[in-house]
KOLDOSE-831637 format. One record per residue (C-alpha): x, y, z; residue number from 1. Coordinates in steps of 0.5 Angstrom, whole numbers, plus 500, padded with zeros to 3 digits. Each point is the difference from the previous one (the first is absolute). Example, Ala and Ser with C-alpha at 12.3 -4.5 7.8 and 13.67 -1.06 7.14 Angstrom:
BEGIN
<site><x>525</x><y>491</y><z>516</z><nr>1</nr></site>
<site><x>502</x><y>507</y><z>498</z><nr>2</nr></site>
This chain:
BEGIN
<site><x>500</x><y>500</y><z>500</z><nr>1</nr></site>
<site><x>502</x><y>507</y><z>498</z><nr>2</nr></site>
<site><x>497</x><y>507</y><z>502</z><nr>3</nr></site>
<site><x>503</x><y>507</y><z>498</z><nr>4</nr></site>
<site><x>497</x><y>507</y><z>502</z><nr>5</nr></site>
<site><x>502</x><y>507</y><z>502</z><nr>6</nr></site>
<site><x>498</x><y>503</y><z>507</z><nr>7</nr></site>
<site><x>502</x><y>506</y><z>503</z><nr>8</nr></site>
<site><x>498</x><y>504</y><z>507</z><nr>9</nr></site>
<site><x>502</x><y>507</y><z>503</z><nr>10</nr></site>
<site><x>502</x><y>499</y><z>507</z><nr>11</nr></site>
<site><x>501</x><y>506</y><z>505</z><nr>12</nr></site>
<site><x>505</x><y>501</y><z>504</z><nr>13</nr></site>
<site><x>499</x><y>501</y><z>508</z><nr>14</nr></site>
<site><x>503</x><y>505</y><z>506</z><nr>15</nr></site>
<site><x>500</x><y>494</y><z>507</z><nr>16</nr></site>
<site><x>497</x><y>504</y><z>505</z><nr>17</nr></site>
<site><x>503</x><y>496</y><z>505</z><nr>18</nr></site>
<site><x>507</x><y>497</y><z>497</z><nr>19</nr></site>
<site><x>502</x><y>494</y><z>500</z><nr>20</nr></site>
<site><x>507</x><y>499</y><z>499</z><nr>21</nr></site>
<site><x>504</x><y>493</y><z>502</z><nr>22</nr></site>
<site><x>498</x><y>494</y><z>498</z><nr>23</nr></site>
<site><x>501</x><y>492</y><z>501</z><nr>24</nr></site>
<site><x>499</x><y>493</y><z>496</z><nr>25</nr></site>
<site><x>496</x><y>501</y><z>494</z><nr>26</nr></site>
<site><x>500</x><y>508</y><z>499</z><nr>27</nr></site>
<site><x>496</x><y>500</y><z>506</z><nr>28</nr></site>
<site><x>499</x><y>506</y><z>505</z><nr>29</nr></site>
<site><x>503</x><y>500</y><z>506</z><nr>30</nr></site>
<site><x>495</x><y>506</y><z>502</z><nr>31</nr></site>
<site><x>493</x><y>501</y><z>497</z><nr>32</nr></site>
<site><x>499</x><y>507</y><z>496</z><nr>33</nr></site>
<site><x>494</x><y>504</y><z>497</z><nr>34</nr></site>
<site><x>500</x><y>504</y><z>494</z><nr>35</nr></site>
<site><x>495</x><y>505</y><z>495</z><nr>36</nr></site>
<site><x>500</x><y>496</y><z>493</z><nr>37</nr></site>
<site><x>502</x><y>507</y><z>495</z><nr>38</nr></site>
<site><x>497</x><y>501</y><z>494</z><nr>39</nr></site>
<site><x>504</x><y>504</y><z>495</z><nr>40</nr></site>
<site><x>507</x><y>497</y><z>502</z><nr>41</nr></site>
<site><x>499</x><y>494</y><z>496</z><nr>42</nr></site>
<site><x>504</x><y>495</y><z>496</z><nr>43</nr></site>
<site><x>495</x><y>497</y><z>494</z><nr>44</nr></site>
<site><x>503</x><y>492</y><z>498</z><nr>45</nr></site>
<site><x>498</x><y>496</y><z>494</z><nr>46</nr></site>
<site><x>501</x><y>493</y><z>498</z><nr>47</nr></site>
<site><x>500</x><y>496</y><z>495</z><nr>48</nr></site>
<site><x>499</x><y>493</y><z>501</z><nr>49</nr></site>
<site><x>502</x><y>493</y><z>497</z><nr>50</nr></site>
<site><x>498</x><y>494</y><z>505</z><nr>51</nr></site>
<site><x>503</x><y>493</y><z>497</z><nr>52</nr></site>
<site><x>498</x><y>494</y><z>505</z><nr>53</nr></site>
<site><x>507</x><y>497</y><z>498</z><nr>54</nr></site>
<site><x>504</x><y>506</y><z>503</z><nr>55</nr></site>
<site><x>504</x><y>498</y><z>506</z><nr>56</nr></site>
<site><x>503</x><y>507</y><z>501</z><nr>57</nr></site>
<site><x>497</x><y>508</y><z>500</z><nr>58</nr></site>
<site><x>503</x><y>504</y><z>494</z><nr>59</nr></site>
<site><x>500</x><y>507</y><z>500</z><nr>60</nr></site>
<site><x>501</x><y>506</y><z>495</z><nr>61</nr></site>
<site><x>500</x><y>507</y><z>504</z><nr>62</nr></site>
<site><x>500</x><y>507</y><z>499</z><nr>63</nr></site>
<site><x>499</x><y>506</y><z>503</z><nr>64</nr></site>
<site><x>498</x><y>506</y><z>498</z><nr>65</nr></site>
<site><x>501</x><y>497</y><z>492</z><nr>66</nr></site>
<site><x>507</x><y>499</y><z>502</z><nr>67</nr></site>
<site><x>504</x><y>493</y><z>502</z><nr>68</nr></site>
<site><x>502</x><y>501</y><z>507</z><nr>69</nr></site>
<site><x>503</x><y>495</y><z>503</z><nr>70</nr></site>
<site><x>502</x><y>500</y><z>507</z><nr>71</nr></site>
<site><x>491</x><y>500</y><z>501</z><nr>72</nr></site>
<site><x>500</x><y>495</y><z>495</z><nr>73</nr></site>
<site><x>505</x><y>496</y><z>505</z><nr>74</nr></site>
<site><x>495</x><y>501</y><z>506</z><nr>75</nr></site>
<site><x>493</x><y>498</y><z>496</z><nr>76</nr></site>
<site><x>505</x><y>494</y><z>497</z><nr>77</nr></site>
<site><x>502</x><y>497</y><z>508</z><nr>78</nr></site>
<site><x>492</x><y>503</y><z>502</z><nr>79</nr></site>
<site><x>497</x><y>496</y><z>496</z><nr>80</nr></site>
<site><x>504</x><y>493</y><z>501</z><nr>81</nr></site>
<site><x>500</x><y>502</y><z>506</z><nr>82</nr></site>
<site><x>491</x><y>499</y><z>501</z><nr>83</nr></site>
<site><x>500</x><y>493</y><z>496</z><nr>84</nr></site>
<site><x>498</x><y>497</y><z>506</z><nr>85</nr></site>
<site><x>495</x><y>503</y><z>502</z><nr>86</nr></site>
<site><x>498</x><y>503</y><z>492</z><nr>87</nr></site>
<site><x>501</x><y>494</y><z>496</z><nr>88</nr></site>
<site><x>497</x><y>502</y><z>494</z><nr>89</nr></site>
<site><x>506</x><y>505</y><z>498</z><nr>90</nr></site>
<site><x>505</x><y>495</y><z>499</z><nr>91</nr></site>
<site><x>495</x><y>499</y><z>494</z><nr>92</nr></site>
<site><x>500</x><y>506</y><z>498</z><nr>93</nr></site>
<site><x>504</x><y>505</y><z>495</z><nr>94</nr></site>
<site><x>499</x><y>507</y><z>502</z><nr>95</nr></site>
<site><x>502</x><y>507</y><z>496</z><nr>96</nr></site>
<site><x>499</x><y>506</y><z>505</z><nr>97</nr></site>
<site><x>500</x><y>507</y><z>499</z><nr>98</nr></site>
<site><x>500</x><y>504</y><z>506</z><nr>99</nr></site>
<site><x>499</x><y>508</y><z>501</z><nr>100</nr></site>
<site><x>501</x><y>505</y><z>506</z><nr>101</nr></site>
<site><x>496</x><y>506</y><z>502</z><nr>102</nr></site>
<site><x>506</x><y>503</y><z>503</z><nr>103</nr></site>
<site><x>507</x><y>498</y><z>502</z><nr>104</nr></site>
<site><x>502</x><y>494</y><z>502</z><nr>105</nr></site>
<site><x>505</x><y>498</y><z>505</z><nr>106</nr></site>
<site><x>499</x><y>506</y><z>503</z><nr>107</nr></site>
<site><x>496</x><y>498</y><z>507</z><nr>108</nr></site>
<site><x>493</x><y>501</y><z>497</z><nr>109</nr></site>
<site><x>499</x><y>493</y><z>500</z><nr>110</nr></site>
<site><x>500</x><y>498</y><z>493</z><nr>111</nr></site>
<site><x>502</x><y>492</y><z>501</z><nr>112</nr></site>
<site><x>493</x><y>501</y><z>504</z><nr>113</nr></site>
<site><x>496</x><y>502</y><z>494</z><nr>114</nr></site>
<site><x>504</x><y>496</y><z>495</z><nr>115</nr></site>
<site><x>500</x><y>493</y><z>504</z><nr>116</nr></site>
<site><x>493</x><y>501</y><z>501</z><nr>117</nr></site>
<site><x>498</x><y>501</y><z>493</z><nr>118</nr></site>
<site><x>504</x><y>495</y><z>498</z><nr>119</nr></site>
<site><x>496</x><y>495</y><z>505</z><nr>120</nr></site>
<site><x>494</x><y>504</y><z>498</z><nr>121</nr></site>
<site><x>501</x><y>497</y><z>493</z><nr>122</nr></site>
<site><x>503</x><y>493</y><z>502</z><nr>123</nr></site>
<site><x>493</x><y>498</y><z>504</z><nr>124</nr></site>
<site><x>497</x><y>502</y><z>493</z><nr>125</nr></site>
<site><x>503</x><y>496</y><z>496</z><nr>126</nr></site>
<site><x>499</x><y>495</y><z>505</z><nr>127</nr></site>
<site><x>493</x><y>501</y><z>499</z><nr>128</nr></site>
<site><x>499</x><y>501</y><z>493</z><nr>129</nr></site>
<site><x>504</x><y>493</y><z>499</z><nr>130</nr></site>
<site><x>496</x><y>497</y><z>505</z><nr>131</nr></site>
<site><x>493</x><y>503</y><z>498</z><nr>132</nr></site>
<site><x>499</x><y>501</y><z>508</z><nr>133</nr></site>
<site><x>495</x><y>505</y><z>502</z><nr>134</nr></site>
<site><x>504</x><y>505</y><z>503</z><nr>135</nr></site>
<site><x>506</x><y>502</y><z>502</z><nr>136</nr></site>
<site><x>504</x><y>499</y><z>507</z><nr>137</nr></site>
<site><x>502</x><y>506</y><z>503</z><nr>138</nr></site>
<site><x>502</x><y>497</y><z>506</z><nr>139</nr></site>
<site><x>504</x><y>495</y><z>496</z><nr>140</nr></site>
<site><x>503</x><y>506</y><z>496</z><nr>141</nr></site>
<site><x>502</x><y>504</y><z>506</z><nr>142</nr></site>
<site><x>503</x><y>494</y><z>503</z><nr>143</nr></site>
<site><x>505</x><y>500</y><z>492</z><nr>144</nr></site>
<site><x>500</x><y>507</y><z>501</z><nr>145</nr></site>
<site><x>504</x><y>499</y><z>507</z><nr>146</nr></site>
<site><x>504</x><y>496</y><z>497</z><nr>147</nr></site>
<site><x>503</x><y>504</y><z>496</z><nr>148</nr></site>
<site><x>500</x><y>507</y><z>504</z><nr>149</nr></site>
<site><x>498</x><y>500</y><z>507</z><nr>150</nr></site>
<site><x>495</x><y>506</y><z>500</z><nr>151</nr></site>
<site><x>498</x><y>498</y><z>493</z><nr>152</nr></site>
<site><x>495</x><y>496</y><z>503</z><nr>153</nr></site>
<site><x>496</x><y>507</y><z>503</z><nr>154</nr></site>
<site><x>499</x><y>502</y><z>493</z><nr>155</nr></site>
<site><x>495</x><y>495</y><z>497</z><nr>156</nr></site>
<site><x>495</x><y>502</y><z>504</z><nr>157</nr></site>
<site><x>496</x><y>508</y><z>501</z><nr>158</nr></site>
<site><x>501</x><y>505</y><z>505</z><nr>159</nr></site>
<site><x>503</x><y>498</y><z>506</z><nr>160</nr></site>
<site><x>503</x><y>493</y><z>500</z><nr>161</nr></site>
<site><x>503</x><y>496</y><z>507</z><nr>162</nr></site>
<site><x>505</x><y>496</y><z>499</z><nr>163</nr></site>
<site><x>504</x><y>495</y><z>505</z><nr>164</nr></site>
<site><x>496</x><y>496</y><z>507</z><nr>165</nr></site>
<site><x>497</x><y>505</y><z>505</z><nr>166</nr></site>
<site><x>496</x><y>498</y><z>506</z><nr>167</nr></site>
<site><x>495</x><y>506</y><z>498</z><nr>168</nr></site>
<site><x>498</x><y>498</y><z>493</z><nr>169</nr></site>
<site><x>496</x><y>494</y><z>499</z><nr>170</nr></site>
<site><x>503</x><y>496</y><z>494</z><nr>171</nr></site>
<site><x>507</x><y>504</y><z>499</z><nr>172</nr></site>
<site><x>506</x><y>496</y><z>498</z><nr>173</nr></site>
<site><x>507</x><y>499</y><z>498</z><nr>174</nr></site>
<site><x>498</x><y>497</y><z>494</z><nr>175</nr></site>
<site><x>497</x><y>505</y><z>495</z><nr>176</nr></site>
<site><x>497</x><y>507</y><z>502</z><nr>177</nr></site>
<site><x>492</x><y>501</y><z>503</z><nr>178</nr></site>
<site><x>496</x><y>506</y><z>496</z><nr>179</nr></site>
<site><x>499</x><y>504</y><z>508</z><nr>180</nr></site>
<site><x>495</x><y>507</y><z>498</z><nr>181</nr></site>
<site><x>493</x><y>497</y><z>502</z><nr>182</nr></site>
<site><x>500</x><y>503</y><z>507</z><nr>183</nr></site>
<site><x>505</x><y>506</y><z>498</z><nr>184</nr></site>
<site><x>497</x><y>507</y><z>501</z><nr>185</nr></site>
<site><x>498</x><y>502</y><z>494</z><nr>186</nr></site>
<site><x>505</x><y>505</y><z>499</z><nr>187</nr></site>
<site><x>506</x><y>496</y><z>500</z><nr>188</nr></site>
<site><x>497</x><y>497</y><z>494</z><nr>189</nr></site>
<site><x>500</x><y>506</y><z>495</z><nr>190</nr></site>
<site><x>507</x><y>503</y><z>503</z><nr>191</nr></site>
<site><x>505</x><y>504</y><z>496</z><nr>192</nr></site>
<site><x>508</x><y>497</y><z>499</z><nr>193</nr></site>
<site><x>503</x><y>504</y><z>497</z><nr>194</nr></site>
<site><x>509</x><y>498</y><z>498</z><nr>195</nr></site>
<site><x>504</x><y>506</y><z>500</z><nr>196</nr></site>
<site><x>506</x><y>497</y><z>496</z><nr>197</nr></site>
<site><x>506</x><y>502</y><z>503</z><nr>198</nr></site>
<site><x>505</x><y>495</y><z>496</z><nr>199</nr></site>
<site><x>498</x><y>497</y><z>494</z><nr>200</nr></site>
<site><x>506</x><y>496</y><z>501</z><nr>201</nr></site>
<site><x>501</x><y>492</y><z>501</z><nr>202</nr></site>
<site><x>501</x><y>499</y><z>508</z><nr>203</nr></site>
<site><x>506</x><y>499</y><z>503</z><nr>204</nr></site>
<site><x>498</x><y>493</y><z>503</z><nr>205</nr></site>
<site><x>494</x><y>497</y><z>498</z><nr>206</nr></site>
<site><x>494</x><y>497</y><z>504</z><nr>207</nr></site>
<site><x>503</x><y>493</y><z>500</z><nr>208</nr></site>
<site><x>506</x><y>501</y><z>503</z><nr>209</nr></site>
<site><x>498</x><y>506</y><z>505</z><nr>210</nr></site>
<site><x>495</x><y>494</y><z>503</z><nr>211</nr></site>
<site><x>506</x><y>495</y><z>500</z><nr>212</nr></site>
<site><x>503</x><y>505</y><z>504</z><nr>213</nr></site>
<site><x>495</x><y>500</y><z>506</z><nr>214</nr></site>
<site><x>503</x><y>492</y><z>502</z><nr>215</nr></site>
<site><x>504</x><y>504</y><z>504</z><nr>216</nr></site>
<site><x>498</x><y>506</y><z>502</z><nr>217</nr></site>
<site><x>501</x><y>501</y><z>507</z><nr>218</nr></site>
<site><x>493</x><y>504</y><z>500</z><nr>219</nr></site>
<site><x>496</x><y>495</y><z>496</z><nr>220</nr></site>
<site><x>496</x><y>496</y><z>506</z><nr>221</nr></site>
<site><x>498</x><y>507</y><z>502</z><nr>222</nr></site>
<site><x>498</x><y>502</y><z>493</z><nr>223</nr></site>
<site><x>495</x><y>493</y><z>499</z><nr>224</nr></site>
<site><x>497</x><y>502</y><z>507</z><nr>225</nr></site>
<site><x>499</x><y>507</y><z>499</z><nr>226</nr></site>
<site><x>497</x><y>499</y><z>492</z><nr>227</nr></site>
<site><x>495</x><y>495</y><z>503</z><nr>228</nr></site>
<site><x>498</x><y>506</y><z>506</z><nr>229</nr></site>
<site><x>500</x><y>505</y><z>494</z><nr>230</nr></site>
<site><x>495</x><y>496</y><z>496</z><nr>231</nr></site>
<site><x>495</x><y>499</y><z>505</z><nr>232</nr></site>
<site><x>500</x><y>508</y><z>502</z><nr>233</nr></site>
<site><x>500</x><y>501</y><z>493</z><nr>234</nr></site>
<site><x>495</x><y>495</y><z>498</z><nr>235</nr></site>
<site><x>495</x><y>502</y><z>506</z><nr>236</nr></site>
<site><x>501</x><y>508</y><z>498</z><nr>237</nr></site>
<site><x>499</x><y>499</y><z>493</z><nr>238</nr></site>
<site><x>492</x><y>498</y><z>502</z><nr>239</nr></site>
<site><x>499</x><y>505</y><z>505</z><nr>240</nr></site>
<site><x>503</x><y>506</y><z>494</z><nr>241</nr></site>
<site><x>505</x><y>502</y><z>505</z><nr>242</nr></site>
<site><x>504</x><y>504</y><z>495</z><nr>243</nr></site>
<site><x>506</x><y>502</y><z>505</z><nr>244</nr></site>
<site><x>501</x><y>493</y><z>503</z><nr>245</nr></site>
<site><x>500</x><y>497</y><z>494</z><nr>246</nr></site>
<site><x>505</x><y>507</y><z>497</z><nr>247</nr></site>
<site><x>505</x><y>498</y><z>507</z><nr>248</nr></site>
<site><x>501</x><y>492</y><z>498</z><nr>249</nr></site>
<site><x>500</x><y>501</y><z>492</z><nr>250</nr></site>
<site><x>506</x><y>504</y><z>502</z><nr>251</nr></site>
<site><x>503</x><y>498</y><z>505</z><nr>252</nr></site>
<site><x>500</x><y>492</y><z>496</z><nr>253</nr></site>
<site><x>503</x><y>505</y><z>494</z><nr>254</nr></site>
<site><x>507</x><y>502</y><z>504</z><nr>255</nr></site>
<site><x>500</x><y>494</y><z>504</z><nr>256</nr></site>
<site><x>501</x><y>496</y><z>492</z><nr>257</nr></site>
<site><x>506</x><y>505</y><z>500</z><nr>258</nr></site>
<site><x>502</x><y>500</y><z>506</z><nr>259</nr></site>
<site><x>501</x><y>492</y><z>500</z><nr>260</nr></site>
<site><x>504</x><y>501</y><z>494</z><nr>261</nr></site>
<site><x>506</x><y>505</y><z>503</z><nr>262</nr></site>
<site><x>500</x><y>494</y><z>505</z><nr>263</nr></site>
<site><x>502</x><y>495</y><z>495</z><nr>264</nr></site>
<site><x>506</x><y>496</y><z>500</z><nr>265</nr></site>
<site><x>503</x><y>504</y><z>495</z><nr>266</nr></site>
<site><x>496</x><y>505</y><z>501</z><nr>267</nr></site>
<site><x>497</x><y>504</y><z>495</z><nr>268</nr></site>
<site><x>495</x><y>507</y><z>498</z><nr>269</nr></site>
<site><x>495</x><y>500</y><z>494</z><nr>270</nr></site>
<site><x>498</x><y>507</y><z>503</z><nr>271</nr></site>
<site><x>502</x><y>507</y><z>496</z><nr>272</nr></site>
<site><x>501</x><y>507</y><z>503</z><nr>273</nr></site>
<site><x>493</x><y>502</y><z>496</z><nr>274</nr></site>
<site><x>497</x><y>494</y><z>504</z><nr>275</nr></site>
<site><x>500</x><y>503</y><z>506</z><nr>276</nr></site>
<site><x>499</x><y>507</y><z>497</z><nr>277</nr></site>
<site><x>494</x><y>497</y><z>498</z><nr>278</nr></site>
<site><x>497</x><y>496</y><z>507</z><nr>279</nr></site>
<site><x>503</x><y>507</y><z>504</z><nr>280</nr></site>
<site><x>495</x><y>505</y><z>494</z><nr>281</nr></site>
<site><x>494</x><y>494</y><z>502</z><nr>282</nr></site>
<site><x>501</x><y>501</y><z>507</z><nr>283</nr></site>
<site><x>500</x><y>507</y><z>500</z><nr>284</nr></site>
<site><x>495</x><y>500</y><z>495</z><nr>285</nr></site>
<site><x>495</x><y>496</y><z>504</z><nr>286</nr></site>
<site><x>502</x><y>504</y><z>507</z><nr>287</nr></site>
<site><x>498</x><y>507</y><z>497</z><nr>288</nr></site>
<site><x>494</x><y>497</y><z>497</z><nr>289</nr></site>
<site><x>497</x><y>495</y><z>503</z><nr>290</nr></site>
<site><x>499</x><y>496</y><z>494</z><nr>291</nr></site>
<site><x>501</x><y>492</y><z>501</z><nr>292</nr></site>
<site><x>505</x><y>499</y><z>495</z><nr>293</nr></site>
<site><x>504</x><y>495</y><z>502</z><nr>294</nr></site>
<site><x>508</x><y>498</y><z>496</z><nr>295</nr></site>
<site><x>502</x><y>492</y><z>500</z><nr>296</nr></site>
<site><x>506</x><y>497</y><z>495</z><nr>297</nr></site>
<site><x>501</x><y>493</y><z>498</z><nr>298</nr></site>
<site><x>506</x><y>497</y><z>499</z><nr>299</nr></site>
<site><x>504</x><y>506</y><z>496</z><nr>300</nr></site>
<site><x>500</x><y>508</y><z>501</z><nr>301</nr></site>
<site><x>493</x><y>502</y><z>496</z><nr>302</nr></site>
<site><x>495</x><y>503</y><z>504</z><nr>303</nr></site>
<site><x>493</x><y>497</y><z>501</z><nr>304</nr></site>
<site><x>495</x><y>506</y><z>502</z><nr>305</nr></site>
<site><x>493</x><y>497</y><z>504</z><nr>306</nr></site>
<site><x>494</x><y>505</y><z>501</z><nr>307</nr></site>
<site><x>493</x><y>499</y><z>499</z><nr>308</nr></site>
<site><x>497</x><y>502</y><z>493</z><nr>309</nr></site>
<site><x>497</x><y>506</y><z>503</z><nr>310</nr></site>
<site><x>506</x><y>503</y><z>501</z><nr>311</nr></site>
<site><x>502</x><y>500</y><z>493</z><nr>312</nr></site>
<site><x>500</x><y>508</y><z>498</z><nr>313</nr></site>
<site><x>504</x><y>501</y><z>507</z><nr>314</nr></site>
<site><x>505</x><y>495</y><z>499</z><nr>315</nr></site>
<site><x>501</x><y>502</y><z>493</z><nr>316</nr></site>
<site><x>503</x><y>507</y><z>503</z><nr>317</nr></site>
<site><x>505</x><y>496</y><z>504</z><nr>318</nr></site>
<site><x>502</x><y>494</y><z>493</z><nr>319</nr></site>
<site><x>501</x><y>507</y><z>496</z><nr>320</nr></site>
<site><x>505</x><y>502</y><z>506</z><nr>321</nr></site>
<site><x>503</x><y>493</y><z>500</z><nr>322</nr></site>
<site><x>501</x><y>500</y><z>493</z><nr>323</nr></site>
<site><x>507</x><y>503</y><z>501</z><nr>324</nr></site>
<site><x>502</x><y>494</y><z>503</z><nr>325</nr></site>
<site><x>498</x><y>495</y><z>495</z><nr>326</nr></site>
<site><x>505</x><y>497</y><z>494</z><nr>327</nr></site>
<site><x>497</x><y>504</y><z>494</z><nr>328</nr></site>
<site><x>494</x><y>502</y><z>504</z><nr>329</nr></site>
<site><x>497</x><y>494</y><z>500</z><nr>330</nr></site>
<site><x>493</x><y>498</y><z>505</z><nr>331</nr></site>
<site><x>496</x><y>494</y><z>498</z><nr>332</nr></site>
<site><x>493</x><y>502</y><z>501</z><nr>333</nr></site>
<site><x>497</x><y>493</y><z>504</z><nr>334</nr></site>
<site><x>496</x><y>496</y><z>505</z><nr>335</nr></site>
<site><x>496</x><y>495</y><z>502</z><nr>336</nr></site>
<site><x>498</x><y>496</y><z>494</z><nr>337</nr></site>
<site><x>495</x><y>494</y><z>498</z><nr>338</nr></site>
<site><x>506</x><y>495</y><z>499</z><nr>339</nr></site>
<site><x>502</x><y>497</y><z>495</z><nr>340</nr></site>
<site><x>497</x><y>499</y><z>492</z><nr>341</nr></site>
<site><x>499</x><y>496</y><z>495</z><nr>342</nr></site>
<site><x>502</x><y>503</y><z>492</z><nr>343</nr></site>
C-alpha cells in the first residue's frame, strides 16, 4: 500500500508564564510551567508526504524559508527517528518539508516551539489521513511536539495551556500539555503580548543547552520549588483577575530565568544593555501611570509586553518611547490567539 499527500498548518508560538527551565529522562519537566498561546508569531509548516508500507527508516528532505538548512535539517532528522517507538508510522514515510517563521528564529521568541508543533500538527494529520481516522489526536500531537522541543507542547492547544504535573490541575502531565483557560478571567484570555525585539541575532547559548546546565546548578531544587508555588498563586490570580499578582510573578519568573542563567556553571548573560532600558522604562511607566502593563522574557534578550486589550491606546504611548531600544524599531504586535490552524 502506498499514499501521498500535502499537509500544511500555521502554529504559534507562546510566552510561559511560569518558565519551565531544566529537564529530565525523556524532555521531561522538572518544573510545571503555563504559557499564553501567540498569534501572530507563528511558524507555517508544510509536508508532503509518500508513505510506503516496505519502508523501515523515516526520509526526509527540508527547507526553511525556501533555503536548504542543514543544521534544522539534522535535528528534525534525529526527531524523527527518535519518536518511532511511539509513532510507528513515520518510519514508513517520505517527507518534503517546507518551514517558514513570523519573526526571528533563534533569538529567544521560541521559535523550536511553534516550529515543532506545527510539525507535530501535520505528522498527526497524516496519520489521520492515511489511516482515515475521524480526527486528530491533539494529546498525542502535544506529546510528539515535546518531544522535539519541551515548550512546544503548549502550542497545540488555544490561549493558555499548562504543562507539567501539578496537584491543583486535574489532568495535568509531563507527557503533553493540557489546554487551562475555561476558568480563567475573561481578561486574560484577550491579553495583549507585544515583542520588543532587542536583537535579531542567534543566542549565544541555545535552550538545549541552557537546560542542560540546570543539572548543576546549585539554585535548581529551589527554583522547582518556587516555580510550583508560583504557578499555584498565578493560576489562583488568574481566576480572580487579579492583575498585580499576576504582574508580580510574570516578572518575578522572567528575571529568575536570567538569574539561573548567570548562575550556571560556566555562567552566562543573554540580556543586552537595551533589555534593562526596557524593563527600567516599563516600570516607571507603570508606576507613573498606574497601567497594568507588565514585562516577562523568554530565553533570549526580547521583551514581551503583557497588558489587558483596553490599555492598548495607552501602551501604545509607551511602545512609541521604547522604540529606540529596538533592533531596527522592530515590535511585533501579539497576544493571546486560537491556537493552531489547518491550511
Amino acid at each position: 500500500m502506498q499514499k501521498s499527500g500535502t499537509v500544511s498548518w500555521k502554529c504559534p508560538s507562546n510566552i510561559a508564564l511560569v518558565k519551565y527551565w531544566g529537564k529530565f529522562g525523556r524532555q521531561y519537566p522538572k518544573n510545571p510551567s503555563i504559557s499564553f498561546t501567540l498569534n501572530a508569531s507563528h511558524t507555517i509548516t508544510e509536508v508532503q508526504y509518500n508513505y510506503d508500507e516496505n519502508r523501515s527508516t523515516p526520509a526526509l528532505s527540508f527547507l526553511f524559508e525556501g533555503f536548504s538548512n542543514q543544521k534544522f535539517a539534522k535535528k528534525i532528522e534525529q526527531f524523527l527517528n527518535g519518536i518511532v517507538d511511539i509513532f510507528p508510522l513515520v518510519k514508513n514515510l517520505e517527507l518534503n518539508i517546507n518551514s517558514r517563521n513570523s519573526f526571528p528564529h533563534s533569538s529567544g521568541i521560541a521559535s523550536s516551539a511553534s516550529s515543532m508543533a506545527a510539525l507535530a500538527m501535520c505528522l498527526v494529520s497524516i496519520e489521520k489521513e492515511i489511516k482515515g481516522l475521524e480526527s486528530i489526536d491533539l494529546n498525542k500531537a502535544s506529546l510528539i511536539a515535546r518531544l522535539g522541543s519541551g515548550s512546544a507542547c503548549r502550542s497545540v492547544f488555544p490561549k493558555i495551556a499548562v504543562w507539567g504535573e501539578n496537584k491543583i490541575i486535574k489532568g495535568s502531565s509531563n507527557d503533553y500539555a493540557i489546554p487551562y483557560y475555561k476558568n480563567i478571567h475573561p481578561i486574560f484570555l484577550s491579553f495583549r503580548d507585544d515583542i520588543l525585539i532587542v536583537s535579531h541575532k542567534e543566542k549565544s547559548v541555545s535552550s538545549r543547552a541552557g537546560h542542560a546546565l540546570m543539572n548543576d546548578n546549585p539554585y535548581a531544587n529551589t527554583r522547582f520549588l518556587q516555580a510550583n508555588n508560583h504557578l499555584d498563586v498565578l493560576v489562583n490570580a488568574m481566576k480572580d483577575g487579579d492583575l498585580d499578582t499576576f504582574g508580580m510573578i510574570v516578572e518575578k519568573e522572567a528575571l529568575t530565568l536570567h538569574a539561573l542563567m548567570m548562575a550556571s556553571e560556566p555562567p552566562y548573560i543573554l540580556l543586552e544593555p537595551n533589555t534593562i532600558n526596557i524593563i527600567r522604562q516599563v516600570q516607571k511607566f507603570r508606576k507613573n501611570t498606574m497601567v497594568p502593563v507588565y514585562f516577562t522574557l523568554d530565553a533570549g534578550p526580547n521583551i514581551h509586553l503583557l497588558y489587558p486589550e483596553e490599555f492598548s491606546p495607552i501602551v501604545n504611548e509607551l511602545k512609541a518611547d521604547l522604540k529606540k531600544y529596538c533592533a531596527d524599531g522592530k515590535i511585533i504586535d501579539d497576544g493571546v490567539g486560537e491556537g493552531p490552524q489547518k491550511l
